[in-house]
mmCIF file of the C-alpha atoms, coordinates in Angstrom:
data_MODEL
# 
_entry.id   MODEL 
# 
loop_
_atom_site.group_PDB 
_atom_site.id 
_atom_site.type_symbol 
_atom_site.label_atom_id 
_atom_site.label_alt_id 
_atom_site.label_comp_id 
_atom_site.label_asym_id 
_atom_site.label_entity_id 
_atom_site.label_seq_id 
_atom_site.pdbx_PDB_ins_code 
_atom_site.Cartn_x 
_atom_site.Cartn_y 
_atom_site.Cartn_z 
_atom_site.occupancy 
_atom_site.B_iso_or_equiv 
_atom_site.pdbx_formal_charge 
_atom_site.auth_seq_id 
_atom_site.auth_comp_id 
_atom_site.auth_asym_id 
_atom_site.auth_atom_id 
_atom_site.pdbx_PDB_model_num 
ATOM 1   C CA . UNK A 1 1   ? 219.909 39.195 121.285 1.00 0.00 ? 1   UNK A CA 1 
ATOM 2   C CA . UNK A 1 2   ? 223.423 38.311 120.367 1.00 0.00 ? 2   UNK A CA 1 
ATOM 3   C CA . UNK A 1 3   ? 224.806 35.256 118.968 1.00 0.00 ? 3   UNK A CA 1 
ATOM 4   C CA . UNK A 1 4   ? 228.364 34.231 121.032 1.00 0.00 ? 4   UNK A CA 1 
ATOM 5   C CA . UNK A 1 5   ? 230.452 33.124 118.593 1.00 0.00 ? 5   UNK A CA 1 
ATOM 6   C CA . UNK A 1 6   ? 232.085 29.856 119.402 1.00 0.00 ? 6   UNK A CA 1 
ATOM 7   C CA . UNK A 1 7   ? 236.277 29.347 119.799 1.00 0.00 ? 7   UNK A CA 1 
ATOM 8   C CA . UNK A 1 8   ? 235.987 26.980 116.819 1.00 0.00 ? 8   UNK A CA 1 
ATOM 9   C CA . UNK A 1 9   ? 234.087 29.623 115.080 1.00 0.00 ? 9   UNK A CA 1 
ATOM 10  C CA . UNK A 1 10  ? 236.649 32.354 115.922 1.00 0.00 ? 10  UNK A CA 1 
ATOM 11  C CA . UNK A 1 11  ? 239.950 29.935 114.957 1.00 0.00 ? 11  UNK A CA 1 
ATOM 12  C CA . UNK A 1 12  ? 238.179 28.546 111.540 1.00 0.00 ? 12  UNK A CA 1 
ATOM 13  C CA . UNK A 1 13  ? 237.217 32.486 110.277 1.00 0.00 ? 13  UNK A CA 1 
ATOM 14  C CA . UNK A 1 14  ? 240.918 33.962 111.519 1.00 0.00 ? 14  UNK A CA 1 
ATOM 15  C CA . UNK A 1 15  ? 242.692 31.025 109.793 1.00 0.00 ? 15  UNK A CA 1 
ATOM 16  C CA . UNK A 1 16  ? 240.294 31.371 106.845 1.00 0.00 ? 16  UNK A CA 1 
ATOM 17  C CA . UNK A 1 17  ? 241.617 35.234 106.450 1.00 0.00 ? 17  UNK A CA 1 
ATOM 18  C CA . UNK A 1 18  ? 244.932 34.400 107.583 1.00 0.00 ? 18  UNK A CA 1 
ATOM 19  C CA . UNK A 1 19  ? 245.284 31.325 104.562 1.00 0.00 ? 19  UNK A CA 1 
ATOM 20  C CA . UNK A 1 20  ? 243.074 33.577 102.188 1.00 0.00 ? 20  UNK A CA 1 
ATOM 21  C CA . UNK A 1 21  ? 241.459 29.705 101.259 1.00 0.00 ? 21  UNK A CA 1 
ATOM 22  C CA . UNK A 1 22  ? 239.783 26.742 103.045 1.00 0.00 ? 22  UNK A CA 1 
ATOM 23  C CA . UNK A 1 23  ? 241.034 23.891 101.303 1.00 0.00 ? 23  UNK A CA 1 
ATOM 24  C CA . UNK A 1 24  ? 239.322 21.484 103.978 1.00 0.00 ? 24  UNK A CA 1 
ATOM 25  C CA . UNK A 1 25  ? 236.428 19.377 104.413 1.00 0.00 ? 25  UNK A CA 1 
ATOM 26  C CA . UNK A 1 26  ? 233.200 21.905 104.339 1.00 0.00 ? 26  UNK A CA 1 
ATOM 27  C CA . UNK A 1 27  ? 231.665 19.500 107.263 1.00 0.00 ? 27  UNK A CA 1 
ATOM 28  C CA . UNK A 1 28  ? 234.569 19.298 109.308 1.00 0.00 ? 28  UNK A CA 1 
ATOM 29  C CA . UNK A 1 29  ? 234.697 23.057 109.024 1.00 0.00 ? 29  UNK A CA 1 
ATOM 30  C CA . UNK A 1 30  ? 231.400 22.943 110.526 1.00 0.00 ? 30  UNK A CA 1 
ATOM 31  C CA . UNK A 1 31  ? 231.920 20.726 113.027 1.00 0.00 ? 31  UNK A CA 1 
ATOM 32  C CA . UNK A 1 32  ? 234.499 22.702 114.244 1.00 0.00 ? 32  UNK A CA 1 
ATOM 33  C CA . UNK A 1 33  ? 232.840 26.210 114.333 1.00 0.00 ? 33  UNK A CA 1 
ATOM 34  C CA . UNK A 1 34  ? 230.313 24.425 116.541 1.00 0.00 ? 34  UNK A CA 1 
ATOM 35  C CA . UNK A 1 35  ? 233.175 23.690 119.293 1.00 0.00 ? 35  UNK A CA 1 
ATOM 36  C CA . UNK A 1 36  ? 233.923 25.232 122.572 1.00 0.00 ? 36  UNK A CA 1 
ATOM 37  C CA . UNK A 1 37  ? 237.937 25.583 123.338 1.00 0.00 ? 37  UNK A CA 1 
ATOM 38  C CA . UNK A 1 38  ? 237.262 22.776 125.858 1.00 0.00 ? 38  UNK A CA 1 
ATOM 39  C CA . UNK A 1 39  ? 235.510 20.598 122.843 1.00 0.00 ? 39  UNK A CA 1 
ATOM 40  C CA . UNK A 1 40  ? 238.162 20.963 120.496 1.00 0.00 ? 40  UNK A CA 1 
ATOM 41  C CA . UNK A 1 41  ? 241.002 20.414 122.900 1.00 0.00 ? 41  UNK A CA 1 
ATOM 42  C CA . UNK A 1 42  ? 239.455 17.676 124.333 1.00 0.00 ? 42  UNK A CA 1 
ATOM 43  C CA . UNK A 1 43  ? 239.504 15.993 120.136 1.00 0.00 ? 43  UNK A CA 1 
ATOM 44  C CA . UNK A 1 44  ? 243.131 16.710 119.642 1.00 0.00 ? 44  UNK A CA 1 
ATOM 45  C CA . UNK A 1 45  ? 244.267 14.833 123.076 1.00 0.00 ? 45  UNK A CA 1 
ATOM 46  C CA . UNK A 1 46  ? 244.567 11.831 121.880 1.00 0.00 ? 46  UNK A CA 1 
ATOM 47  C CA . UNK A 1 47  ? 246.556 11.702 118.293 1.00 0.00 ? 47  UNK A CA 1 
ATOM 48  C CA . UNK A 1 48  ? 248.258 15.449 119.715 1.00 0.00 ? 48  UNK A CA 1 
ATOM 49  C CA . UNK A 1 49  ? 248.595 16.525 123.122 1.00 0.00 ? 49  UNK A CA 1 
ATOM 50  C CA . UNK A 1 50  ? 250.711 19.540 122.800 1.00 0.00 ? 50  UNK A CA 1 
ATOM 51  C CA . UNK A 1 51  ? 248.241 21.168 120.344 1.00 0.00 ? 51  UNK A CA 1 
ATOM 52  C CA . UNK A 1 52  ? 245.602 20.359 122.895 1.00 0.00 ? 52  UNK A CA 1 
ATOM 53  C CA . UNK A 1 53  ? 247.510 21.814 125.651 1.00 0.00 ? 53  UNK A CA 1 
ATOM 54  C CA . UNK A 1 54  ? 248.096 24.955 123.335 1.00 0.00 ? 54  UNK A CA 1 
ATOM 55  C CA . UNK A 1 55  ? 244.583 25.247 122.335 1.00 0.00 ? 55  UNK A CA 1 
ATOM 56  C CA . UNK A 1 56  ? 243.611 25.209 126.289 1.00 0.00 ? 56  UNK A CA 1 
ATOM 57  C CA . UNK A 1 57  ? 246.174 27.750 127.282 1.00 0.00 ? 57  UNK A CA 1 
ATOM 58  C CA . UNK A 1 58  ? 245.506 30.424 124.121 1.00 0.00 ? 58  UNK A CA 1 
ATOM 59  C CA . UNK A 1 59  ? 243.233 32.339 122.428 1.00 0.00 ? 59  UNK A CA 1 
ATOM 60  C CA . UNK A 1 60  ? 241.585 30.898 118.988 1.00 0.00 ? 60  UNK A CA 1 
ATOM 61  C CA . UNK A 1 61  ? 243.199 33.875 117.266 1.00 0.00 ? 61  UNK A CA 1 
ATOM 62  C CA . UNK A 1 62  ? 246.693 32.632 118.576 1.00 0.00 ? 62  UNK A CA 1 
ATOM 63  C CA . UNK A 1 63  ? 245.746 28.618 117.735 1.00 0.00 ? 63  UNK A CA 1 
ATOM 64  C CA . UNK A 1 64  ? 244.936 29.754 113.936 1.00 0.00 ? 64  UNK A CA 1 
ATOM 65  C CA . UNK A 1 65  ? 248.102 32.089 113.904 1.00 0.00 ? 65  UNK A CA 1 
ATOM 66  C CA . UNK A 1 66  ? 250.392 28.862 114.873 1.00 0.00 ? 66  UNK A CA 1 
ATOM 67  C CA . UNK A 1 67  ? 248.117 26.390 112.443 1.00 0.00 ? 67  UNK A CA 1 
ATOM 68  C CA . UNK A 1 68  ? 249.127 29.231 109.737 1.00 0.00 ? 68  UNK A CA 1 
ATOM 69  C CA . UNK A 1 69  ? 252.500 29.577 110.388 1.00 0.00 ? 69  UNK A CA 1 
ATOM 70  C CA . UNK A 1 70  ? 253.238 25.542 110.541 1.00 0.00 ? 70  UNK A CA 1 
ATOM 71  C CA . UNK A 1 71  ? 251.603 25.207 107.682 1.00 0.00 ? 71  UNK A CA 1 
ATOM 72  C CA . UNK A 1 72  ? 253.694 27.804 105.289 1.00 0.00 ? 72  UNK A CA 1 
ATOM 73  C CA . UNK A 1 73  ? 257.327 26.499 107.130 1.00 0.00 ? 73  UNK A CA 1 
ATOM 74  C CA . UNK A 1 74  ? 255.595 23.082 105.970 1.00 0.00 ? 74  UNK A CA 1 
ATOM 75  C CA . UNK A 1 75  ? 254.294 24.340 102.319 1.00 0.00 ? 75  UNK A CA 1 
ATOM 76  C CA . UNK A 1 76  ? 258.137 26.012 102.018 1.00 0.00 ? 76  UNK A CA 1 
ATOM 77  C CA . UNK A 1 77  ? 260.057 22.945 103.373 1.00 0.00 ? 77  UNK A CA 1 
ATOM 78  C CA . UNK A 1 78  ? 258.067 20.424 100.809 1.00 0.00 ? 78  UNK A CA 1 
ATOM 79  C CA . UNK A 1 79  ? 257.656 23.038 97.992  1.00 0.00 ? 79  UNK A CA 1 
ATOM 80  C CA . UNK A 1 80  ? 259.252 20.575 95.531  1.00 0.00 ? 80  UNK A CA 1 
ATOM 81  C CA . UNK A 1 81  ? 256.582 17.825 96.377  1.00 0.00 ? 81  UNK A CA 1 
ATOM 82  C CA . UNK A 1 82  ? 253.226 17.271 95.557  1.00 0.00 ? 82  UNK A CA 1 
ATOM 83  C CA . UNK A 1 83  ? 251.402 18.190 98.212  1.00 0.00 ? 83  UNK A CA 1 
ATOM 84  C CA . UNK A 1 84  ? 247.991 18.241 98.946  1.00 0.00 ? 84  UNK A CA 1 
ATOM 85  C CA . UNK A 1 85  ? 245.046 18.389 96.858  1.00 0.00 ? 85  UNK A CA 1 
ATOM 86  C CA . UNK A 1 86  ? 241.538 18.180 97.947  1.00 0.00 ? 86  UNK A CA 1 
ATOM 87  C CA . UNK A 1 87  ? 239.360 18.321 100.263 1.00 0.00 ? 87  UNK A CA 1 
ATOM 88  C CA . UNK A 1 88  ? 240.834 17.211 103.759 1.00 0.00 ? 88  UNK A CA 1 
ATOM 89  C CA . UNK A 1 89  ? 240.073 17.079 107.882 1.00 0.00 ? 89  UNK A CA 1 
ATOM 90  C CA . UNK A 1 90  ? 241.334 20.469 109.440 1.00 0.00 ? 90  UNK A CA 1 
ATOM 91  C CA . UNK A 1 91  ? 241.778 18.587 112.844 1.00 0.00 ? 91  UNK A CA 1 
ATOM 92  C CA . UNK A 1 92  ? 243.828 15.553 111.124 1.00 0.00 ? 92  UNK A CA 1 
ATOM 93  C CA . UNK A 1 93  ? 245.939 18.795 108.780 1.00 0.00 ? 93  UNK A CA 1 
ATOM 94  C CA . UNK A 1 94  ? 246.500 19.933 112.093 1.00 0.00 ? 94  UNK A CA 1 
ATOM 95  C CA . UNK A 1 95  ? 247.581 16.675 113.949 1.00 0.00 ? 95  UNK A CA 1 
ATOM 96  C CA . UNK A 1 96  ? 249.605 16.264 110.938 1.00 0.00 ? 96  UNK A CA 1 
ATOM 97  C CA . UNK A 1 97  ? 251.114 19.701 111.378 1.00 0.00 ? 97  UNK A CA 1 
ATOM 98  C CA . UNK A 1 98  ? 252.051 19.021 114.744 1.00 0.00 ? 98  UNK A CA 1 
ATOM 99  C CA . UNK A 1 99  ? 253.302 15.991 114.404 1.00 0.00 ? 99  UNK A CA 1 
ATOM 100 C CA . UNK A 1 100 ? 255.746 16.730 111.481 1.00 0.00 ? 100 UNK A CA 1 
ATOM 101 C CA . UNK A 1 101 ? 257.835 19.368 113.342 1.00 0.00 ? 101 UNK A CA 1 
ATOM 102 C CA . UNK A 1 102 ? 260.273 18.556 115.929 1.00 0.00 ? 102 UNK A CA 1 
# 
C-alpha cells in the first residue's frame, strides 16, 4: 500500500525546501497538507480569487514556486521594515501576498 500524498501536502513540503524555513502556524500547516487542490482553492475564493484560480489551473509545485517568489520581491521591497515575526496563517501570508502586488 501507498500513501497519495495530498496537493496541500506537495505545495507545503516544496515551499518548505524552496524557503529553507516554515515560519507559519504548525496547525495551519497541517490543515493544509490535509487538502485536495479543489479544497484549498475552494478556501482562497473568497478573500483571493486569482490565487484560487491559479491554484486550480497548476501544479502544487508551481503554486509554492509563485508563493516563494512573491514572498522574496515582498521581503526585498520592505527590507527596511519590520516585518514579520512569529508564527502566522500560510493561507492569510498568502492572501496577503496576493493582495499586495498589483
Amino acid at each position: 500500500m501507498s500513501q497519495q500524498i495530498t496537493y496541500g501536502e506537495e505545495f507545503v513540503s516544496h515551499l518548505t525546501a524552496l524557503s529553507r524555513q516554515t515560519p507559519f502556524n504548525y496547525k495551519d500547516l497541517q490543515q493544509i497538507k490535509a487538502m485536495h487542490r479543489e479544497d484549498l482553492a475552494e478556501r482562497l475564493k473568497s478573500e483571493c480569487p486569482e490565487i484560487s484560480d491559479f491554484v486550480l489551473s497548476s501544479t502544487a509545485r508551481e503554486v509554492a514556486e509563485r508563493v516563494h517568489q512573491k514572498r522574496m520581491e515582498l521581503a526585498a521591497a520592505a527590507s527596511r521594515g519590520a516585518g514579520a515575526h512569529g508564527a502566522v496563517s500560510l493561507l492569510e501570508f498568502v492572501v496577503q501576498l496576493f493582495s499586495a502586488t498589483v
